[in-house]
C-alpha positions as CSV (number, residue, x, y, z in Angstrom):
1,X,0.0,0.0,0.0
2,X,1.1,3.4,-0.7
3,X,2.5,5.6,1.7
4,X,0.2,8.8,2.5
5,X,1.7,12.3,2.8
6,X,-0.3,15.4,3.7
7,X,1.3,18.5,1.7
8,X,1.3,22.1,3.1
9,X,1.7,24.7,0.6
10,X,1.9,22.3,-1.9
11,X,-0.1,24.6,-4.4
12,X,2.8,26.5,-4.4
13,X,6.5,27.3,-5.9
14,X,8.9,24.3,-4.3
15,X,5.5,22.5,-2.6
16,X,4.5,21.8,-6.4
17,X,7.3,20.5,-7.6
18,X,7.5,18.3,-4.4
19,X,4.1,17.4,-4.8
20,X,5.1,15.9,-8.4
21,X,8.1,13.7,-7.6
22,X,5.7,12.2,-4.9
23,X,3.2,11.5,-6.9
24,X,5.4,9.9,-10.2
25,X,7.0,8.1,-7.2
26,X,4.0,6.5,-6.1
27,X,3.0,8.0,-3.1
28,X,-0.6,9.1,-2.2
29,X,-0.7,12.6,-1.8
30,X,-3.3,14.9,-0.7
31,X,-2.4,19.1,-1.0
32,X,-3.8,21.6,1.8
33,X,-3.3,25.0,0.7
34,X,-5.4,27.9,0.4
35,X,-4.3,29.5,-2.8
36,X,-2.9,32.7,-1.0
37,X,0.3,32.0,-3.1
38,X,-0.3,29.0,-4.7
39,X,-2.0,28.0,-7.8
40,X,-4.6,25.2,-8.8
41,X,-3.2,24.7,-12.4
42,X,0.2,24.0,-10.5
43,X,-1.3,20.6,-8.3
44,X,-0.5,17.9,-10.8
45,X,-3.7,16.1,-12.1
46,X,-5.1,13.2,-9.9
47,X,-4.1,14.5,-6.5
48,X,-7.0,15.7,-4.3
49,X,-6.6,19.9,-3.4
50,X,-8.3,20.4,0.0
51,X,-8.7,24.6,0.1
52,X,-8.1,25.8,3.4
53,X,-6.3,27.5,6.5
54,X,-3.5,26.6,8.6
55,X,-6.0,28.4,11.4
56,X,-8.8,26.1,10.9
57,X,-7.4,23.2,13.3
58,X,-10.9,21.3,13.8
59,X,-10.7,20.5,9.6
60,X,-6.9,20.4,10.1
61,X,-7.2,17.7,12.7
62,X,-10.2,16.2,10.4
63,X,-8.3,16.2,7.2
64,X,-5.1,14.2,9.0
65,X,-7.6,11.8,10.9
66,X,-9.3,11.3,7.8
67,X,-6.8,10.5,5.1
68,X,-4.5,9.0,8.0
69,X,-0.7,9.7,6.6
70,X,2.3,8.9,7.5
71,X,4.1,11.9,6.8
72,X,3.2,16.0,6.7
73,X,5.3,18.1,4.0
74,X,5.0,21.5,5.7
75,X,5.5,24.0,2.8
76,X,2.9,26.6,3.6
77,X,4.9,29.6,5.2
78,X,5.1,33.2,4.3
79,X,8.5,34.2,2.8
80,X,9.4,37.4,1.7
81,X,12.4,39.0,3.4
82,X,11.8,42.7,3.0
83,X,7.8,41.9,3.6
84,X,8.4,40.5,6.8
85,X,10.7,43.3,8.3
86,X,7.4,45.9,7.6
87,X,5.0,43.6,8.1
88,X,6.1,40.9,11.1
89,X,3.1,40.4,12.5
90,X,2.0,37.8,9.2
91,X,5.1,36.1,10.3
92,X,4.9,35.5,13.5
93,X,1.3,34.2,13.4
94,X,1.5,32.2,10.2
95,X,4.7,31.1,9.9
96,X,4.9,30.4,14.1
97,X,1.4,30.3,15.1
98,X,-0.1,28.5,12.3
99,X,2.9,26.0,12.3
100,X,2.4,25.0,16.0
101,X,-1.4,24.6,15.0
102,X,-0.5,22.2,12.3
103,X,1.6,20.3,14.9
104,X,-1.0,20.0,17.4
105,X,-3.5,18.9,15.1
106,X,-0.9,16.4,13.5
107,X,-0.4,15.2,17.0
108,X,-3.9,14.7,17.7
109,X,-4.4,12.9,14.9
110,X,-1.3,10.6,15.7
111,X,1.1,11.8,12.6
112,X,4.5,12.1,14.5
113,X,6.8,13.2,11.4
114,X,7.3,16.1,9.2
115,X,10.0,17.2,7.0
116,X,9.9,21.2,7.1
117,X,10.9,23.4,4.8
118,X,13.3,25.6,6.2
119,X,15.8,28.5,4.7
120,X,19.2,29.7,4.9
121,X,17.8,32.8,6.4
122,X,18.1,31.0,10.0
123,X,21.8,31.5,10.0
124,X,21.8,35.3,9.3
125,X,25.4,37.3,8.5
126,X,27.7,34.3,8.1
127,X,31.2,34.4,9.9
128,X,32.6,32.3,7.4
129,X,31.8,30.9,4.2
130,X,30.7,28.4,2.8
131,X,28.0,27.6,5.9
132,X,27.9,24.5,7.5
133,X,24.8,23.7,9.5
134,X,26.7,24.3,12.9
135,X,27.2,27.7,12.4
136,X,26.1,30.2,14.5
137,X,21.9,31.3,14.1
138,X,21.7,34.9,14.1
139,X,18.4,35.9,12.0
140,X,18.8,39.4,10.1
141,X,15.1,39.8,9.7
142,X,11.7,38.4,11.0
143,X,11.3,35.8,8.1
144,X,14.5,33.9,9.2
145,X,13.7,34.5,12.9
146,X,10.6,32.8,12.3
147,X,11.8,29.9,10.3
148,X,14.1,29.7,13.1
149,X,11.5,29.9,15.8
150,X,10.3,27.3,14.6
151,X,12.9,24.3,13.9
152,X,13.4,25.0,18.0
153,X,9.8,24.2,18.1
154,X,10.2,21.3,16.0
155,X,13.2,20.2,18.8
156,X,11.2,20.7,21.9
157,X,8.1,18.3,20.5
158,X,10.6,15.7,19.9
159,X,11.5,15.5,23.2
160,X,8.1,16.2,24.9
161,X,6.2,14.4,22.2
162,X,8.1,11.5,20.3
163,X,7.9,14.3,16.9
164,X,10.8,13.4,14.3
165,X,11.3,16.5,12.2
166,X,13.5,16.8,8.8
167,X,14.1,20.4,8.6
168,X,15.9,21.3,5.2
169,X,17.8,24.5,5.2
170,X,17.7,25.7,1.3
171,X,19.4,28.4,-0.1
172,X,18.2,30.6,-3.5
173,X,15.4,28.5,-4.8
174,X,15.5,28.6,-8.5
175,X,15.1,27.4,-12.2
176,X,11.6,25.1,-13.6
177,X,10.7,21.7,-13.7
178,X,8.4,20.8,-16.9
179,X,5.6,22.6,-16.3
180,X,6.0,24.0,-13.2
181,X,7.6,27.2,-12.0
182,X,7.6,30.5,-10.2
183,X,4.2,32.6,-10.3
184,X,4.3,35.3,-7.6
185,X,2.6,38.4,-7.5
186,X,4.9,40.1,-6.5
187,X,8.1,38.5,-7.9
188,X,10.8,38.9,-5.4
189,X,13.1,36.3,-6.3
190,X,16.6,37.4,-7.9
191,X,16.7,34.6,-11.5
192,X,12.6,35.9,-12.7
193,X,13.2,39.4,-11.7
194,X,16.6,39.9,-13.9
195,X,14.8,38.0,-16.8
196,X,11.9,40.2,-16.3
197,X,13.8,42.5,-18.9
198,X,14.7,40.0,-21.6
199,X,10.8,39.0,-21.2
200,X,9.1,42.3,-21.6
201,X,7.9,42.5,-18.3
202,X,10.5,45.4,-16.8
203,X,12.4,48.0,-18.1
204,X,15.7,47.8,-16.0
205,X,16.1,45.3,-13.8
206,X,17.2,46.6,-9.9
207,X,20.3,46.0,-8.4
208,X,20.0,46.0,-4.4
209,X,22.8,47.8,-3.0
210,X,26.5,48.3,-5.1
211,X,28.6,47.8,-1.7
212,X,28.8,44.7,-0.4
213,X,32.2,43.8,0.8
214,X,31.6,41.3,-2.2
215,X,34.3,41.2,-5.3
216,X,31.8,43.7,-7.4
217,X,29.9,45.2,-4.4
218,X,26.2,43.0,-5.0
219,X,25.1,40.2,-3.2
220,X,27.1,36.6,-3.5
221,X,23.7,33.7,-3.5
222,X,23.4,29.4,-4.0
223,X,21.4,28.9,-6.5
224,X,19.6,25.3,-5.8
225,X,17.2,23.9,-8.5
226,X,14.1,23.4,-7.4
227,X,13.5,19.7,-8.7
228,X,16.9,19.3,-6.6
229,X,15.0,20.8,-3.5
230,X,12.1,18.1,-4.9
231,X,14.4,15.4,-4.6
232,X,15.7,16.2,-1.2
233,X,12.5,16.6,0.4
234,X,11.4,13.2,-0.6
235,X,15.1,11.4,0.6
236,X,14.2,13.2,3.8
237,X,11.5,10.7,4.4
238,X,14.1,7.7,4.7
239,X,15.2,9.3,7.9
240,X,11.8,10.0,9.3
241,X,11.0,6.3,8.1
242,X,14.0,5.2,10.8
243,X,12.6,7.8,13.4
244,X,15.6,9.9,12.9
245,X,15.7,13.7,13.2
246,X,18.0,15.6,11.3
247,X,19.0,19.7,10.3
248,X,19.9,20.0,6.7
249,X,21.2,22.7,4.2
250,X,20.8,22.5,0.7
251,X,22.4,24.0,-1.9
252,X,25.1,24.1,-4.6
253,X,28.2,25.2,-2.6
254,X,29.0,28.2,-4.7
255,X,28.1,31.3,-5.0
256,X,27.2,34.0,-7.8
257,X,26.9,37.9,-7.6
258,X,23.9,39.4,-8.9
259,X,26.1,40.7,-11.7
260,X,27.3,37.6,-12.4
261,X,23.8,36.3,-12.6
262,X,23.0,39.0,-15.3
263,X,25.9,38.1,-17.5
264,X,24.3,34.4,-17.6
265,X,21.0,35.9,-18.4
266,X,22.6,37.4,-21.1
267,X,24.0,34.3,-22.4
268,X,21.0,32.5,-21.9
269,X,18.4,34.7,-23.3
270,X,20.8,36.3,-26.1
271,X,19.5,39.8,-25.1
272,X,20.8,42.5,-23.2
273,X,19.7,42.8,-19.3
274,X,19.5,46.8,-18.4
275,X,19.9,47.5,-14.9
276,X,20.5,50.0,-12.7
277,X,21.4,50.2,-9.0
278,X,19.2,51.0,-6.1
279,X,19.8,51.3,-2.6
280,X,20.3,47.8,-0.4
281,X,17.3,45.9,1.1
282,X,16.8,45.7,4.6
283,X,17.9,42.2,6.4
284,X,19.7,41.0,3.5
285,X,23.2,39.3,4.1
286,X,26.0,39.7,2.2
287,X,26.8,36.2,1.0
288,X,25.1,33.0,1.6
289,X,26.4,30.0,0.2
290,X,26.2,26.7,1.4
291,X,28.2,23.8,2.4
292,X,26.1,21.0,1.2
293,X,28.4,18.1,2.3
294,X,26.1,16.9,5.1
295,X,22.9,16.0,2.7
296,X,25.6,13.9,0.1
297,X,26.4,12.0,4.0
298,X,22.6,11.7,5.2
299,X,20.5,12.0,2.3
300,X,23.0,10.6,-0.9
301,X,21.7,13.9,-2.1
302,X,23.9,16.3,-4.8
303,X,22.2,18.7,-7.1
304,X,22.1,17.3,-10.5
305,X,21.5,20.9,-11.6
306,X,24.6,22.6,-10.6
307,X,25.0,24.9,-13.6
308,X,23.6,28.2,-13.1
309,X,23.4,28.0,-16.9
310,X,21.5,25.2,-16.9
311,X,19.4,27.0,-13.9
312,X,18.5,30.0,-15.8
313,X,18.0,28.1,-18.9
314,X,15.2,26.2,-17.1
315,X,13.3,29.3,-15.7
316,X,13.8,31.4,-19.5
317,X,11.9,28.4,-20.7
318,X,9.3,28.0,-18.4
319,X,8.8,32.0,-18.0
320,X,9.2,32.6,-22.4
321,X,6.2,29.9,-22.6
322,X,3.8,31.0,-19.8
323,X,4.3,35.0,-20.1
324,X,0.9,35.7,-17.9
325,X,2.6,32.5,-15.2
326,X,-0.3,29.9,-14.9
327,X,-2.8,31.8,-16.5
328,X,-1.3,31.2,-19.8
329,X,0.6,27.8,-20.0
C-alpha cells in the first residue's frame, strides 16, 4: 500500500514541484493549501486539493484523521524578506502560530513526522563561508527569525512528544521543472526578476545595493534547482522512516553575484539585461552559500542541476512559454 503524505503549501513554488516527484514516485498525496500564493493549475492532475487554512485546526485535525498519513510536508509559510521586516506580524502568526497549530493537530491525529521546509535565512550574516549547518543562528530579519522559531519548536516536540522533524535548510530556490515554476505576485526572487527584462515584463532590472564587501559590491547567492529541493524533500523521508531527526542545508556550494547572474542571463536569453542600481534591502546578508556536504552523507543527495546555466536556462523556458505565469501555459 502506498504511503500517504499530507502536503502544506503544496499549491505553491517548491511545494509543487514536491508534490510531483511524490506522486510519479507512487505515493498518495493529498495538497492543503489555500491559494494565497499558490495556484490550482500548479497541483499535478489526480491528486485531491483540499482549500483551506492553517487556522482552521478542527478541519486540520479532520483532514489528518481522515486521510491518515504517515508523513506532513510543511511548505505553507510566508517568505518574503523585505515583507516580513514591515510587516512581522503575518510572520509571526503564520509562519509560528499556524505552524504550531499544524503540529498540534498532526499530534492529535497521531502523525508524528514532518520534514519542514526551512531556509538559509536561519543562519543570518555568516562568519565564514561556505555555511555548514553548525554555524552560528543569528536571524537578520523576522522571516528567518521565524523559520528559526520554529525548527526549535520542532526540537522541543521531539523530546516532549516522540515528533521526528526533517528540517531542510535551502538556499536561492530557483530554475523550472516541466511545467512547473515560479508565479508570484509580487516576484521577489533574484533569477525571474533579472529576466523580467529579456521578457518584456520590466524596463531595467534593480540592483539592491552596489557595496557589499563582495568582489563587485552586489550580493554573492546558492542557487539550488528546485526539482533538486524536490528530490531532497522526498530522501528526507528515509530518515523519518527510521525515526531519525536531522538539520539540513541544501544548496550548490557556490556562489554567484547578482552581476554575475546577469551576464548568464545574457548568455542565456541572447538579449541585453539593463539595470540600474538601487539602494540595499533591509535584512539581507552579504553572501550566503552553502556547504552541502552533510545531505551527500545523510541524504545521498547532490544537485544534478549545478549549472547556473542550466538554472537560468530552465526558468527562460518555463517564464518565455507561460508570459501571464499559470494563466497562460
Amino acid at each position: 500500500m502506498a504511503e500517504k503524505i499530507l502536503v502544506t503549501g503544496g499549491a505553491g513554488y517548491v511545494g509543487s514541484v514536491s508534490v510531483d516527484l511524490l506522486a510519479r514516485r507512487g505515493f498518495d498525496v493529498v495538497v492543503y493549501d489555500n491559494l494565497s500564493e499558490g495556484h490550482r493549475e500548479a497541483v499535478p492532475d489526480g491528486v485531491p486539493l483540499e482549500v483551506g487554512e492553517l487556522s482552521d485546526e478542527g478541519r486540520l485535525r479532520g483532514l489528518l484523521e481522515k486521510f491518515g498519513p504517515q508523513f506532513v510536508m510543511h511548505f505553507a509559510a510566508s517568505a518574503l524578506v523585505g515583507e516580513s521586516n514591515g510587516n512581522p506580524l503575518k510572520y509571526f502568526e503564520n509562519n509560528i502560530a499556524n505552524g504550531v497549530r499544524l503540529v498540534r493537530s498532526m499530534l492529535a491525529a497521531g502523525v508524528k513526522s514532518i520534514v519542514f521546509s526551512s531556509s538559509a535565512a536561519v543562519y543570518g550574516e555568516p562568519s565564514e563561508v561556505p555555511i555548514s549547518e553548525g554555524h552560528t543562528k543569528s536571524p537578520v530579519n523576522p522571516y528567518g527569525y521565524t523559520k528559526l522559531a520554529f525548527e526549535q519548536f520542532l526540537d522541543y516536540c521531539e523530546a516532549a512528544y516522540g515528533l521526528h522533524s526533517v528540517c531542510l535548510r535551502y538556499f536561492n530556490a530557483s530554475g523550472a521543472a516541466g511545467g512547473l515554476g515560479e508565479d508570484h505576485d509580487p516576484e521577489t526572487h533574484l533569477i525571474p526578476n533579472v529576466l523580467g527584462p529579456a521578457l518584456g515584463r520590466l524596463d531595467k532590472f534593480s540592483v539592491l545595493g552596489d557595496d557589499y564587501e563582495t568582489d563587485d559590491g552586489t550580493c554573492v547567492r546558492d542557487f539550488v534547482h528546485v526539482s533538486d529541493l524536490a528530490d531532497a524533500h522526498v530522501r528526507a523521508l528515509e530518515l523519518l522512516r527510521q525515526a531519525r531527526s536531522d538539520r539540513i542545508n541544501l544548496g550548490n556550494g557556490k556562489g554567484f553575484s547578482v552581476l554575475e547572474v546577469i551576464k548568464v542571463a545574457e548568455k542565456v536569453t541572447g538579449k541585453a539585461i539593463p539595470y540600474e542600481f538601487a539602494p540595499r534591502r533591509k535584512g539581507d546578508p552579504a553572501v550566503l552559500v552553502a556547504s552541502a556536504e552533510r545531505a551527500g552523507k545523510v541524504l545521498g543527495w547532490a544537485p544534478e542541476y549545478a549549472s547556473l546555466e542550466d538554472i537560468v536556462r530552465t526558468a527562460w523556458d518555463w517564464h518565455s512559454s507561460h508570459p501571464d505565469g499559470y494563466g497562460s501555459g
